[in-house]
N, CA, C and O atoms as a GROMACS GRO file, in nm:
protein
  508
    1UNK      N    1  -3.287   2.720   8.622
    1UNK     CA    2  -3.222   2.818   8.538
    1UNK      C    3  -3.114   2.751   8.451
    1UNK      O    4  -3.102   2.773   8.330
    2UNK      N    5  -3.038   2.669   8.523
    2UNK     CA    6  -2.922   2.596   8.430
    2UNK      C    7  -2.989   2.490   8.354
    2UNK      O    8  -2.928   2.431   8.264
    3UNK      N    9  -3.118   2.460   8.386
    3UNK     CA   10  -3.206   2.365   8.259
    3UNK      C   11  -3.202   2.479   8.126
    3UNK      O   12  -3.146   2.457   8.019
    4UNK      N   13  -3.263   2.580   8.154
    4UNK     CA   14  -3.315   2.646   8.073
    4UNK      C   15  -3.208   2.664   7.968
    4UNK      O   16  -3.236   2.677   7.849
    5UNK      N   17  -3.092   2.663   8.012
    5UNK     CA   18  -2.939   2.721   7.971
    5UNK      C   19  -2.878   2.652   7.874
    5UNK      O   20  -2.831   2.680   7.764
    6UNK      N   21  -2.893   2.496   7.977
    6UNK     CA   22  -2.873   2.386   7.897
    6UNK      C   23  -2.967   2.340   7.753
    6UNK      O   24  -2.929   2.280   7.653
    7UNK      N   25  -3.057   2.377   7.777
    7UNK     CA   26  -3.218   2.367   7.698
    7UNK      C   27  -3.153   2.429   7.528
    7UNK      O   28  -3.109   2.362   7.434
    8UNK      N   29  -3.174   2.629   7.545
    8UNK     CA   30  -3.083   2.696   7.522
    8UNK      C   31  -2.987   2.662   7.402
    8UNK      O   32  -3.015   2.687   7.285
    9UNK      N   33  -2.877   2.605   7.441
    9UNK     CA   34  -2.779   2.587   7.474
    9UNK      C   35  -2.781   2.440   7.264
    9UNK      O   36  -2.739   2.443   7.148
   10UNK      N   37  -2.866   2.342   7.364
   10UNK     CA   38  -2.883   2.212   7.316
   10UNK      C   39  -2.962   2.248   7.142
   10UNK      O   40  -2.934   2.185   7.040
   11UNK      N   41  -3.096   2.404   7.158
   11UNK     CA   42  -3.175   2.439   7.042
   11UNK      C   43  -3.033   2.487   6.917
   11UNK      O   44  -3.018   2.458   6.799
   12UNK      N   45  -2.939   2.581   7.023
   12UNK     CA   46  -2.832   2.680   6.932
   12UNK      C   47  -2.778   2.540   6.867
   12UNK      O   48  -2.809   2.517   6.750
   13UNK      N   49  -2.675   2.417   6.960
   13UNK     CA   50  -2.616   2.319   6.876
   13UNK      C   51  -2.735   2.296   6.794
   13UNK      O   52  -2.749   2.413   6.757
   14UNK      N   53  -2.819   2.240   6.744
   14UNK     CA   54  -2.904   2.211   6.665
   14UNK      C   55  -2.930   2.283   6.508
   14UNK      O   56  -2.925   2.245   6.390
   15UNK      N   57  -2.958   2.399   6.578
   15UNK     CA   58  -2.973   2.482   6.450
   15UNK      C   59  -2.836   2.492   6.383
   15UNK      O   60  -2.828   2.486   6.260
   16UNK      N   61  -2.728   2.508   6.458
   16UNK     CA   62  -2.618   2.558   6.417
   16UNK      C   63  -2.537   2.378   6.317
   16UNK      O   64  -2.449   2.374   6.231
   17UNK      N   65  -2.605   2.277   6.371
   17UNK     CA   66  -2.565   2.168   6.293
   17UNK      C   67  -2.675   2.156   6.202
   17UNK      O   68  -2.639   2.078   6.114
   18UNK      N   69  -2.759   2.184   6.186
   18UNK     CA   70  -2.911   2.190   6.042
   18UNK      C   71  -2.822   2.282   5.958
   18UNK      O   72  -2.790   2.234   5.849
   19UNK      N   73  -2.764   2.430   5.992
   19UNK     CA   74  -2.756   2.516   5.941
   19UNK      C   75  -2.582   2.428   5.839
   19UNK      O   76  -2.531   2.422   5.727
   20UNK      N   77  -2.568   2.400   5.925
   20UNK     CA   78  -2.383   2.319   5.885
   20UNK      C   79  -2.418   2.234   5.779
   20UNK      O   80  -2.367   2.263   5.670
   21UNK      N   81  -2.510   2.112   5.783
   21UNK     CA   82  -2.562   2.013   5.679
   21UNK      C   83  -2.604   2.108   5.585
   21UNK      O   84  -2.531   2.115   5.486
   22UNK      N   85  -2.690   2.174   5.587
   22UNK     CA   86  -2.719   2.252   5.481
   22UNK      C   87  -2.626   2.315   5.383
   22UNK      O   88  -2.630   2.299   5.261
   23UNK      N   89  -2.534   2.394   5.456
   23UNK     CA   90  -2.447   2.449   5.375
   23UNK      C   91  -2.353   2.311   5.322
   23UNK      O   92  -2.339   2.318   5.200
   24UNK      N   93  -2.309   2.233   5.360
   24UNK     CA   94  -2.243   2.117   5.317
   24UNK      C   95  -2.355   2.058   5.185
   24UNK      O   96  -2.318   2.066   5.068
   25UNK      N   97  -2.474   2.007   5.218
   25UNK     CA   98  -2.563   1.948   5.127
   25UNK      C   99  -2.564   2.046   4.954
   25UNK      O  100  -2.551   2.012   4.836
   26UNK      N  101  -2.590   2.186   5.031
   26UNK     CA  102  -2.541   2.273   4.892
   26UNK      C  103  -2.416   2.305   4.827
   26UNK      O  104  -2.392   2.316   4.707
   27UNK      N  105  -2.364   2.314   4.894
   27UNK     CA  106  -2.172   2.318   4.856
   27UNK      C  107  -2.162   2.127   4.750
   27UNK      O  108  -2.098   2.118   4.645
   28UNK      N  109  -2.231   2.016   4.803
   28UNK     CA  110  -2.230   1.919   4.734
   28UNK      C  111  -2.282   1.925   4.616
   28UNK      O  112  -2.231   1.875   4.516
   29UNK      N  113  -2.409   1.998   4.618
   29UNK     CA  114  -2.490   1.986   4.506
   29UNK      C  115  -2.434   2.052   4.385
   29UNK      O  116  -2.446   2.017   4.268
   30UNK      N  117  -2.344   2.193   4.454
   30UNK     CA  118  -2.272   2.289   4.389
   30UNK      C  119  -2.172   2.209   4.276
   30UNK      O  120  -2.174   2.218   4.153
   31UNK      N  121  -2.054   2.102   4.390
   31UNK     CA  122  -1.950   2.041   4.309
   31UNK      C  123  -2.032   1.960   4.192
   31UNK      O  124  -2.010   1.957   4.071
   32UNK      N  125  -2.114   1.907   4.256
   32UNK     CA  126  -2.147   1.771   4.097
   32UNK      C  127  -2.213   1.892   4.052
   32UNK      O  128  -2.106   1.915   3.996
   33UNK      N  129  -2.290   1.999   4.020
   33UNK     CA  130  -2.326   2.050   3.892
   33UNK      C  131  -2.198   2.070   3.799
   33UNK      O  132  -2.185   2.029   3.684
   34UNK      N  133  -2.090   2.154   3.886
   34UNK     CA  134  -1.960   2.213   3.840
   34UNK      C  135  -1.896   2.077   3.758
   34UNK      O  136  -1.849   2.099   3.647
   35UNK      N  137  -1.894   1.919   3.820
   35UNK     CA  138  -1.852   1.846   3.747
   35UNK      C  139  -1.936   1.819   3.658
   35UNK      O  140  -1.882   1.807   3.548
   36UNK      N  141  -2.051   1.802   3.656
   36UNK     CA  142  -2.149   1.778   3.486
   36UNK      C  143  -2.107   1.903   3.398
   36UNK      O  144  -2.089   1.875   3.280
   37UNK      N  145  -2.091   2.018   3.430
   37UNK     CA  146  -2.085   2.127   3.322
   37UNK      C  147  -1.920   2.060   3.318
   37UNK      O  148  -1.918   2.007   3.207
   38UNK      N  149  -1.788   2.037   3.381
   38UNK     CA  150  -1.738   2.039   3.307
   38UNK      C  151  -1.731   1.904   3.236
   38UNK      O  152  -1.686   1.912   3.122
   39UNK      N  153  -1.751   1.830   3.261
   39UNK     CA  154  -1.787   1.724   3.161
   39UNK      C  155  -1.888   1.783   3.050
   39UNK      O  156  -1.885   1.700   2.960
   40UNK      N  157  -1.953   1.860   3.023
   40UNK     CA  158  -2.019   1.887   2.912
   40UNK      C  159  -1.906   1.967   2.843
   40UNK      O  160  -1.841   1.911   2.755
   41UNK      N  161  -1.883   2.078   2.873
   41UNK     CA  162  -1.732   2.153   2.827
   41UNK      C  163  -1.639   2.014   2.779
   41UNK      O  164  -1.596   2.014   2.663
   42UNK      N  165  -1.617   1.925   2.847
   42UNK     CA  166  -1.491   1.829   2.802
   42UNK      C  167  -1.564   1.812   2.643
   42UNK      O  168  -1.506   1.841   2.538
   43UNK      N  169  -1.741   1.745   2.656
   43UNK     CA  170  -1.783   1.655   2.560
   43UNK      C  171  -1.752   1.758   2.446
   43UNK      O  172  -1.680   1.722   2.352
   44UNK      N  173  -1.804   1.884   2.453
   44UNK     CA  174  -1.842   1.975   2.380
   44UNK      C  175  -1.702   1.997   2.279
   44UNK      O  176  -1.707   2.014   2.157
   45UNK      N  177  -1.562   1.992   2.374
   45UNK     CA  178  -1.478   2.064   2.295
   45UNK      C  179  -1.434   1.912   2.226
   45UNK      O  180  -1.376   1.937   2.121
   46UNK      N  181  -1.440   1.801   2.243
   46UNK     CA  182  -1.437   1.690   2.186
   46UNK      C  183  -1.506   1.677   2.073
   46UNK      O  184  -1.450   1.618   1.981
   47UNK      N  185  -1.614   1.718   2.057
   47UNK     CA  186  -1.706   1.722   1.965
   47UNK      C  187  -1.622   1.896   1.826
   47UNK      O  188  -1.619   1.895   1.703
   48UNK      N  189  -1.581   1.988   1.904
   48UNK     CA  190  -1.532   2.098   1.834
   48UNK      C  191  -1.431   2.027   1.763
   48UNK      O  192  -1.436   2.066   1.646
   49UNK      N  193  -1.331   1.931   1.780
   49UNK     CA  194  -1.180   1.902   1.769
   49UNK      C  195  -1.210   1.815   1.650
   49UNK      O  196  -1.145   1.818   1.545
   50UNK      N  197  -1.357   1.701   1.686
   50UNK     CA  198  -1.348   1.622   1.580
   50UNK      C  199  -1.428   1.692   1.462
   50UNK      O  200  -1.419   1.628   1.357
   51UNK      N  201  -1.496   1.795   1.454
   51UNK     CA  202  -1.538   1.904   1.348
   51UNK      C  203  -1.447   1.944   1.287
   51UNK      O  204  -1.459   1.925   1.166
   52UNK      N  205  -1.332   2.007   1.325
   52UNK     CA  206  -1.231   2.071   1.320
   52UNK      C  207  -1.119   1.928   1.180
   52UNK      O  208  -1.060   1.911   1.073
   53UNK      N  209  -1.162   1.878   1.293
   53UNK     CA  210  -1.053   1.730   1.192
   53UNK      C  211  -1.143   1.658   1.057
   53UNK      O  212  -1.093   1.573   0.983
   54UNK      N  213  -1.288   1.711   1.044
   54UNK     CA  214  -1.364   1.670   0.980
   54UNK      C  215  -1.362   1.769   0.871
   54UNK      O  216  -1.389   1.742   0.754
   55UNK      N  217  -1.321   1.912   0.925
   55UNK     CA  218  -1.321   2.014   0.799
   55UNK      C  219  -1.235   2.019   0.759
   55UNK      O  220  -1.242   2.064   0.644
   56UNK      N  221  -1.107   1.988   0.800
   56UNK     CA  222  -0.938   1.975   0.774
   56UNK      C  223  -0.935   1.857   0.664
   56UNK      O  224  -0.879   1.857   0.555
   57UNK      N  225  -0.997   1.778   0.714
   57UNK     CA  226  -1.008   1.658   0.569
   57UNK      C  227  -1.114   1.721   0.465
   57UNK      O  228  -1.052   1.693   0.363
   58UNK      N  229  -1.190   1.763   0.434
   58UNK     CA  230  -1.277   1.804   0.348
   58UNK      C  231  -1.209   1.924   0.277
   58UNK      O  232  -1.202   1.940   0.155
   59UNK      N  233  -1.153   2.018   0.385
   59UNK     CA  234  -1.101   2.142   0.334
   59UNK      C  235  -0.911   2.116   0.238
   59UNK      O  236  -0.824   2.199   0.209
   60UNK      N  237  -0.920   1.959   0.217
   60UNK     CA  238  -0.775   1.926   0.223
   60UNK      C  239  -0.726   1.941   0.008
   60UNK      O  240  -0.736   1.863  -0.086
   61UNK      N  241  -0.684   2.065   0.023
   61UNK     CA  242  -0.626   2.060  -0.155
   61UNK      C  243  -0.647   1.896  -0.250
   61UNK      O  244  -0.714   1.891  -0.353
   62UNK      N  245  -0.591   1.801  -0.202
   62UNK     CA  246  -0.617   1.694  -0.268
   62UNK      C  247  -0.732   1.651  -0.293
   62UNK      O  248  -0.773   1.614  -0.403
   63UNK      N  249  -0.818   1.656  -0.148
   63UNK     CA  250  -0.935   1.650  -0.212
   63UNK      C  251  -0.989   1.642  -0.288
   63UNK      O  252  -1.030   1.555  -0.365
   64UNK      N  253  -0.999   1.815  -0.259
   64UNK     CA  254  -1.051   1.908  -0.387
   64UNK      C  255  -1.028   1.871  -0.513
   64UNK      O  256  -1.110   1.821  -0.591
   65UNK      N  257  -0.897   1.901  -0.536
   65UNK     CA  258  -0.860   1.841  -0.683
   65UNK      C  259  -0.920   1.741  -0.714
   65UNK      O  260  -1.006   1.752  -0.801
   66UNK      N  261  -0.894   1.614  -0.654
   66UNK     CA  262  -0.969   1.513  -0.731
   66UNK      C  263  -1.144   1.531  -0.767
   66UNK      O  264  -1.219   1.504  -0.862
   67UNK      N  265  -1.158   1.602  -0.613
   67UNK     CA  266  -1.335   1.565  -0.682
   67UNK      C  267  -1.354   1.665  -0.774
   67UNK      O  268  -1.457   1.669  -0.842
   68UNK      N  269  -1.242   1.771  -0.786
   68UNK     CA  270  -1.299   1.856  -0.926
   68UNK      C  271  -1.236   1.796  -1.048
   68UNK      O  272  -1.294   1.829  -1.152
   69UNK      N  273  -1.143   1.725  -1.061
   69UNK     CA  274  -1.123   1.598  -1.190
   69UNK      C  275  -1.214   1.529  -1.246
   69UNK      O  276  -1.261   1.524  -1.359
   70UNK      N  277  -1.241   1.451  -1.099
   70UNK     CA  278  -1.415   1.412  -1.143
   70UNK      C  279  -1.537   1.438  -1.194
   70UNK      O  280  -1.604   1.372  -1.273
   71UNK      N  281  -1.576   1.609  -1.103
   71UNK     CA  282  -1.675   1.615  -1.169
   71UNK      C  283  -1.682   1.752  -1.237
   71UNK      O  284  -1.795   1.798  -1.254
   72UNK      N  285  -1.583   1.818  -1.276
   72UNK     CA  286  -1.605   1.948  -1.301
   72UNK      C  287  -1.528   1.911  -1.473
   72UNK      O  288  -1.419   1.856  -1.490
   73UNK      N  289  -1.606   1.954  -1.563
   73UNK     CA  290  -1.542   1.931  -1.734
   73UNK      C  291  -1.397   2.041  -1.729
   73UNK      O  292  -1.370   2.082  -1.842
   74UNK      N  293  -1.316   2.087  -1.634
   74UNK     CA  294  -1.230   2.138  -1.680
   74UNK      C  295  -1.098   2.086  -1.761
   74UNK      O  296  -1.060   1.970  -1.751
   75UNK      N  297  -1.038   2.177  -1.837
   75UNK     CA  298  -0.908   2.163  -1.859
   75UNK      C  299  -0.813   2.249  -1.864
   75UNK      O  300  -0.832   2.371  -1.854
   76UNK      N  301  -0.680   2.183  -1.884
   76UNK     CA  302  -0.566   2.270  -1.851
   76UNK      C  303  -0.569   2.413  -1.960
   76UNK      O  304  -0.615   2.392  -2.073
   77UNK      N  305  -0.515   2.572  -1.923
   77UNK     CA  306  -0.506   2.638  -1.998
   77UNK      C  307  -0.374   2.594  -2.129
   77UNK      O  308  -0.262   2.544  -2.130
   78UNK      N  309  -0.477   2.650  -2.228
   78UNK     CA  310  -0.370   2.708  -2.316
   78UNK      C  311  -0.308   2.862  -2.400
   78UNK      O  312  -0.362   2.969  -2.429
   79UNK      N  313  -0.212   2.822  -2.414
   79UNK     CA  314  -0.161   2.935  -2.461
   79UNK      C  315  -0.242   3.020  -2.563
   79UNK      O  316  -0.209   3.137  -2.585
   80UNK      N  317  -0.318   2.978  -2.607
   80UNK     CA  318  -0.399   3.037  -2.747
   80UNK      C  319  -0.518   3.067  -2.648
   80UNK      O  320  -0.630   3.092  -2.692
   81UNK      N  321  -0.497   3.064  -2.546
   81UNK     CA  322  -0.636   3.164  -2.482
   81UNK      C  323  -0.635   3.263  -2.421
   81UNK      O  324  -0.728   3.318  -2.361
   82UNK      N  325  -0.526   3.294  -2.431
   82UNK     CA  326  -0.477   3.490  -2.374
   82UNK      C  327  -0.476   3.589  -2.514
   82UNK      O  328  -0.479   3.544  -2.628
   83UNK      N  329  -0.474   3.709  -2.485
   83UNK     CA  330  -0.471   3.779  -2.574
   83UNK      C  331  -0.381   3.922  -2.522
   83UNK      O  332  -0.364   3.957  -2.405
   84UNK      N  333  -0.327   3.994  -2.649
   84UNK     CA  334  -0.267   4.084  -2.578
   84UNK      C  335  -0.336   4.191  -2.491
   84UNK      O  336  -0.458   4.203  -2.500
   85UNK      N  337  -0.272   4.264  -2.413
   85UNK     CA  338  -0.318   4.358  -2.365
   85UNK      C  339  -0.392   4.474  -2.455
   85UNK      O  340  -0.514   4.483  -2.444
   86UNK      N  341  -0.339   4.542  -2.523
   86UNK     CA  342  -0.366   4.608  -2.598
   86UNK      C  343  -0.505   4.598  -2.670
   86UNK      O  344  -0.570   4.693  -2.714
   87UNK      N  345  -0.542   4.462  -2.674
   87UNK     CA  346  -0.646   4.403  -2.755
   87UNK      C  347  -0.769   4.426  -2.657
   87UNK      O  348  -0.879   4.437  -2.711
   88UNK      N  349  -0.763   4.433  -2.530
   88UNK     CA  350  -0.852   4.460  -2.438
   88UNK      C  351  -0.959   4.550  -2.494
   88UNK      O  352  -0.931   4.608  -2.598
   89UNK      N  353  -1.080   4.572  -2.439
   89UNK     CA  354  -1.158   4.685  -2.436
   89UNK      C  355  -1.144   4.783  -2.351
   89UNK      O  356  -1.094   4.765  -2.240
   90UNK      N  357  -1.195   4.919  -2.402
   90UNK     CA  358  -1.164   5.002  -2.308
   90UNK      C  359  -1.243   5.021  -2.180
   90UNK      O  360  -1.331   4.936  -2.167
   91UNK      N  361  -1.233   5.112  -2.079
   91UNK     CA  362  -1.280   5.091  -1.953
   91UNK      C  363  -1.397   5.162  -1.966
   91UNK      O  364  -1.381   5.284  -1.978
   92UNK      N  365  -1.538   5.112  -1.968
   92UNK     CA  366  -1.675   5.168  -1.986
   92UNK      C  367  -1.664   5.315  -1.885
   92UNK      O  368  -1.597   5.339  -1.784
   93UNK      N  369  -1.761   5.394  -1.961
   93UNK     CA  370  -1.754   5.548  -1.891
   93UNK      C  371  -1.839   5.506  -1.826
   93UNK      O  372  -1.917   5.412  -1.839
   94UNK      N  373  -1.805   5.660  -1.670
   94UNK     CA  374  -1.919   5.637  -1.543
   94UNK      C  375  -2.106   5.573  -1.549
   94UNK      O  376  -2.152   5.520  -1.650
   95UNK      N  377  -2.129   5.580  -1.512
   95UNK     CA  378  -2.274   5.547  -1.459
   95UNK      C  379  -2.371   5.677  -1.519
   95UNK      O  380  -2.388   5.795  -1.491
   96UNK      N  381  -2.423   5.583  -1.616
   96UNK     CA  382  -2.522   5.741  -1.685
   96UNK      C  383  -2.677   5.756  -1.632
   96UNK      O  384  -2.723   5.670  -1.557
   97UNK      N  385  -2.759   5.877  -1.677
   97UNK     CA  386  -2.888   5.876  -1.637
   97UNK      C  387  -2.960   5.771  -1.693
   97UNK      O  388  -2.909   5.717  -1.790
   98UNK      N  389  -3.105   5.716  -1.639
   98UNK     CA  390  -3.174   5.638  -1.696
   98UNK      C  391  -3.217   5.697  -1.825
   98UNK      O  392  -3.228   5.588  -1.881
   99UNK      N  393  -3.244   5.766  -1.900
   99UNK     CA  394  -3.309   5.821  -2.034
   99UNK      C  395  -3.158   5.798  -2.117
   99UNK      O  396  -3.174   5.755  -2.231
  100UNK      N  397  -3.061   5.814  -2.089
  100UNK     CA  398  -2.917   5.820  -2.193
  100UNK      C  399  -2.927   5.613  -2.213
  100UNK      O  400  -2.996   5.548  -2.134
  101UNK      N  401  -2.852   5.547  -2.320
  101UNK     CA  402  -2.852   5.430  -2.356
  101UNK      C  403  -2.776   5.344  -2.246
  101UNK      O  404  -2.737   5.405  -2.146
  102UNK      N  405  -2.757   5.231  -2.254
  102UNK     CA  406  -2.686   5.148  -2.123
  102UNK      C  407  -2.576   5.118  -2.245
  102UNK      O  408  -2.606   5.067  -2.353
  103UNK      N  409  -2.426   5.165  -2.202
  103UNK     CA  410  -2.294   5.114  -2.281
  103UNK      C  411  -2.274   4.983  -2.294
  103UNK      O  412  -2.272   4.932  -2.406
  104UNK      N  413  -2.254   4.905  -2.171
  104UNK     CA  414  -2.195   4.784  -2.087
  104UNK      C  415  -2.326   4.719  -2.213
  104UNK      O  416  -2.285   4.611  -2.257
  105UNK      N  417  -2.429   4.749  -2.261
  105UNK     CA  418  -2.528   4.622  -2.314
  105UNK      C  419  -2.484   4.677  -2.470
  105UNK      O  420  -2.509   4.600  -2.563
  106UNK      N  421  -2.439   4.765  -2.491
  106UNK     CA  422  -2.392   4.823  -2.639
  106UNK      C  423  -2.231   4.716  -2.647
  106UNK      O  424  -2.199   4.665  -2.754
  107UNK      N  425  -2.162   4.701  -2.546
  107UNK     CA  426  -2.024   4.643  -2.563
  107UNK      C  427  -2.045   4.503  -2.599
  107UNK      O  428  -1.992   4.434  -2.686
  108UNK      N  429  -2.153   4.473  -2.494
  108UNK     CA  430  -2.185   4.313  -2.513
  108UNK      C  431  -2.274   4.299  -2.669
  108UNK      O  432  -2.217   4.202  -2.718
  109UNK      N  433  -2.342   4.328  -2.735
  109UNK     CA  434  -2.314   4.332  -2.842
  109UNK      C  435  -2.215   4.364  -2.959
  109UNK      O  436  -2.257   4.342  -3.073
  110UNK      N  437  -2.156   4.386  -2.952
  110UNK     CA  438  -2.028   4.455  -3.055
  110UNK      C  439  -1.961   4.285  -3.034
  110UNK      O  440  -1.928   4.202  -3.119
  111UNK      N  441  -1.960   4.282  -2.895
  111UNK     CA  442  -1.822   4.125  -2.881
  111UNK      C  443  -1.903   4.021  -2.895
  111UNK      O  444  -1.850   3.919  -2.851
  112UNK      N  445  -2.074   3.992  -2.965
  112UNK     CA  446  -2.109   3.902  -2.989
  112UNK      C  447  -2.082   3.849  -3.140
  112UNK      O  448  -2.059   3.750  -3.210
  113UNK      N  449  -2.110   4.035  -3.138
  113UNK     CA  450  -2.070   3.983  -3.357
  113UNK      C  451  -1.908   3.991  -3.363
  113UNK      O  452  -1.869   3.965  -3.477
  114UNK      N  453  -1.818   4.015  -3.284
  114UNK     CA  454  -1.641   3.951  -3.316
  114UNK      C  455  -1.641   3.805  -3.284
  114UNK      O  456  -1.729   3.729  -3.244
  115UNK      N  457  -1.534   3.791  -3.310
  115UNK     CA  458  -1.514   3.642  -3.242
  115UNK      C  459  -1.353   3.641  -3.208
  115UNK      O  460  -1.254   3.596  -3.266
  116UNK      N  461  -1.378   3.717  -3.075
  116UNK     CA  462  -1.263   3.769  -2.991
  116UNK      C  463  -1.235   3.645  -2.905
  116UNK      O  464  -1.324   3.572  -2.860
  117UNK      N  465  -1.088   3.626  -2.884
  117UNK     CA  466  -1.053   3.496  -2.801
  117UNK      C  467  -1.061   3.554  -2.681
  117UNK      O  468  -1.049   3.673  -2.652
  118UNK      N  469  -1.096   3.394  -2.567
  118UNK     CA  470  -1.165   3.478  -2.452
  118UNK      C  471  -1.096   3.385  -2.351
  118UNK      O  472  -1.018   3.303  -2.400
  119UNK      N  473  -1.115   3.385  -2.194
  119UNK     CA  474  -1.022   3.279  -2.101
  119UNK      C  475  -1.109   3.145  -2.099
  119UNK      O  476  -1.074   3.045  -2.036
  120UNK      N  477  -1.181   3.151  -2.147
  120UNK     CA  478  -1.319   3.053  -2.141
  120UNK      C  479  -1.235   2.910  -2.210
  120UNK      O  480  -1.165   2.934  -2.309
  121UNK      N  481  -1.242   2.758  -2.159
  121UNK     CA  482  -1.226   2.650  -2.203
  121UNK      C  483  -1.308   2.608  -2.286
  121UNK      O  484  -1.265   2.497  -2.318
  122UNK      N  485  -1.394   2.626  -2.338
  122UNK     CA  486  -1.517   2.633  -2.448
  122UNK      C  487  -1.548   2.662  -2.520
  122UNK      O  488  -1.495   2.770  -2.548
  123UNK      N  489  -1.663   2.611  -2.636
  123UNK     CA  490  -1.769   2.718  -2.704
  123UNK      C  491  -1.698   2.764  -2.815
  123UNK      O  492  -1.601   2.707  -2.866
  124UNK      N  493  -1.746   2.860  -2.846
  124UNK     CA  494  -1.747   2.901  -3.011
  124UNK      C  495  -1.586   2.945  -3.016
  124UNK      O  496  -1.499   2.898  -3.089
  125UNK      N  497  -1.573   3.056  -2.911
  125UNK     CA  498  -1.469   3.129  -2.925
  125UNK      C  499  -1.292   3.036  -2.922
  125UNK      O  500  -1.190   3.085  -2.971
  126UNK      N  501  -1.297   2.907  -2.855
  126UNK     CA  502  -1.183   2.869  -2.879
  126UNK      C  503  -1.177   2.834  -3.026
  126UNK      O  504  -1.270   2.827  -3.107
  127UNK      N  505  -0.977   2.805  -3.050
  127UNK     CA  506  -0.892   2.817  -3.167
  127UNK      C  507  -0.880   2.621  -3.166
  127UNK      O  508  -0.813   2.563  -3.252
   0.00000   0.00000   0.00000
């Protein structure tokens, strides 16, 4: 009977140390995933920071300016390219039916045959 006990006894330690490794073997497997993800999180936000410092230089006013010196034909305003207020057109009436004429294409003719000064650096209309 005290074999049997001992017997017993010897199966419970057993299982109960399989059952122990196990949970240890997974609790291990657990930490190194947790450390690869956060090492991916580290790489990842490393990778965000130097984006970040990559758009900060691109997005940087000086930049800009220069490469639009370079390649954009602008120039500085002048004074002879404003006009008074008054000189404006008036504010086109609402939105009409399709059968009535389109205004907005009646205006744009009228200001093809003036030669109204305009904000434009160009073209016919500068003085």
């Amino acid at each position: 009977m005290i074999r049997i006990i001992h017997f017993c006894v010897i199966v419970a330690m057993i299982a109960a140390a399989t059952y122990v490794y196990d949970i240890k073997f997974e609790s291990t497997m657990q930490a190194e995933r947790l450390a690869r993800i956060r090492g991916e999180i580290r790489r990842e936000r490393d990778a965000i920071a130097a984006l970040r410092a990559e758009w900060a230089k691109l997005d940087s006013p000086d930049r800009i300016e220069g490469l639009a010196q370079r390649h954009l034909p602008l120039k500085a305003t002048d004074a002879r390219q404003f006009d008074q207020f008054a000189n404006l057109p008036e504010r086109p009436k609402p939105p009409l039916f399709a059968d009535e004429p389109d205004p907005i294409g009646a205006l744009l003719s009228i200001e093809q045959e003036k030669d109204i000064p305009t904000g434009s650096t160009g073209g016919r209309n500068q003085r």
